[in-house]
C-alpha positions, 0 to 999 in steps of 0.5 A: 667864507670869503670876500673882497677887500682893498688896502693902501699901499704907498699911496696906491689901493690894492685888491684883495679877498679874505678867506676865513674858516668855518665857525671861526671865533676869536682870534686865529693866526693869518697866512699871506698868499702872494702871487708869481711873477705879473699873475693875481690872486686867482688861479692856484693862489685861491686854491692855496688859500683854500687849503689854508683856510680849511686847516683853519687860518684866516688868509689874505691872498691879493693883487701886487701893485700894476696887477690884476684888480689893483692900482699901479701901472700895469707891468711895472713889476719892480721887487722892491715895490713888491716888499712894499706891498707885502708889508703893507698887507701885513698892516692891514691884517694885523689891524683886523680883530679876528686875527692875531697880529703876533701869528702872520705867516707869508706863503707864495709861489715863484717871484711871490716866494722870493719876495716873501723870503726877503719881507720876512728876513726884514720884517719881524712881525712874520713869523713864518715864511713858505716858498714854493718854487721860489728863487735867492739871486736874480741875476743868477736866476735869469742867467740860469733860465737864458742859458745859452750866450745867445739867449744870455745875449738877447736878455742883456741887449733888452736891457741896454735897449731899455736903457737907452730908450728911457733915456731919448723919450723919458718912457720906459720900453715893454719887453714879453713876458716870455722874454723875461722868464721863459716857461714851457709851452705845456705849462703855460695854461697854469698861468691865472687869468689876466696874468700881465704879458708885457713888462717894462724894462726896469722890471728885468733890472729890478729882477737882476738886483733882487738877492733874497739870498743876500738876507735870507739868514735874518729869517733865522731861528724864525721856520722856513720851509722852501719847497722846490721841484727836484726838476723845475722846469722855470726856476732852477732848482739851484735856486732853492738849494743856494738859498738853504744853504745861506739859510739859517736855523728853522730853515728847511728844505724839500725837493720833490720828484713828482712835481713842476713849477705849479704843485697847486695846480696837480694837487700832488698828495706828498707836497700837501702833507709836507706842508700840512706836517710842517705846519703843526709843528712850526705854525699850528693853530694854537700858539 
């Protein structure tokens, strides 16, 4: 069973559906499901949520502020926004009486994944965090994915341009999406409906500034499971390693050969039986 709810977050309302299994009594523990960068709640996010919800969890996959069906302006991304948000979500599902608010996990994909990392290093109430595709240093991560000086060039020049067009007119300058993050042509279908396509430029510099690496150990000795692609074609697969590398205790990582960027898209069968595995032992159903 599944059905739409809103929730407030700094001043604003967010969109957002719960997934609750078949048959369910009492209190069970609650996963988080957020989504990559300007996307929503549909496409592999409602996949990954049924997947949760078929092992059993209550799930709350939503849309982020200026996204999809929730209130904000639209492309204003900024990553600590994002955190507020996610937050927020862990309120309002903890407050529900169907779930136990001592048993919430975050799960996410891409820019939601490293927004999960850094909530659950600063927010006690998670118990456990997934990271799909996720990524540690913003700056190192845009300079990774415009390798070249000219793209390096480029991506620095909308900054500067944005900068200074903030500062004559007062409004922010919108910059394409593909601009920001660059993603294969054959895998941009994988993108959900009504992804945003234009971001403003703070949303770069937001981006630059976001270090998950840099608080990635408070997580520990809570689990952390980081799932990345041994060949990401979006975010370097170095990211992953870094952010393991500064991890903690309870910190694992899996590179997988057989998957991109979106492993829910593929249903790829290995990828769904690490997190099946991982989650008995580190976050089962039954404390």
């Amino acid at each position: 069973m599944q059905y739409e709810i809103t929730f407030p977050s700094d001043g604003l309302k967010l969109s957002g559906v719960v997934h609750q299994p078949d048959g369910m009594t009492g209190k069970r523990p609650a996963v988080i499901v957020t989504h990559g960068f300007g996307g929503t709640k549909g496409g592999t996010h409602e996949k990954e949520a049924d997947l949760y919800a078929a092992w059993g969890y209550v799930v709350l996959r939503f849309d982020y502020r200026g996204c999809g069906d929730s209130e904000g302006q639209r492309g204003r991304i900024l990553c600590t926004d994002q955190v507020a948000d996610t937050r927020n979500a862990i309120s309002w599902l903890a407050a529900q009486t169907f779930v136990d608010a001592d048993r919430i996990m975050l799960s996410g994909q891409s820019f939601g994944a490293a927004v999960n990392v850094y909530t659950g290093a600063v927010d006690a109430r998670v118990r456990a965090v997934v990271s799909i595709g996720g990524w540690g240093d913003g700056l190192e991560k845009s300079r990774q994915q415009h390798s070249s000086p000219e793209q390096w060039t480029s991506f620095n020049g909308k900054i500067a341009a944005g900068r200074a067009h903030r500062e004559k007119t007062g409004e922010s300058l919108m910059v394409k999406r593909w601009d920001i993050v660059p993603i294969p042509e054959h895998m941009r279908s994988h993108l959900p409906a009504g992804a945003v396509m234009d971001f403003t430029s703070e949303t770069m510099e937001s981006i630059c500034a976001f270090r998950p690496n840099e608080v990635v150990s408070l997580m520990a000795p809570r689990p952390l499971l980081l799932v990345h692609s041994a060949n990401d074609s979006v975010t370097p697969t170095r990211q992953a390693i870094e952010l393991f590398q500064q991890a903690g205790k309870g910190c694992e990582l899996h590179l997988l050969s057989e998957i991109d960027h979106f492993p829910f898209a593929s249903g790829d069968s290995l990828f769904i039986e690490i997190l099946g595995s991982w989650l008995k032992r580190n976050f089962p159903l039954s404390a």
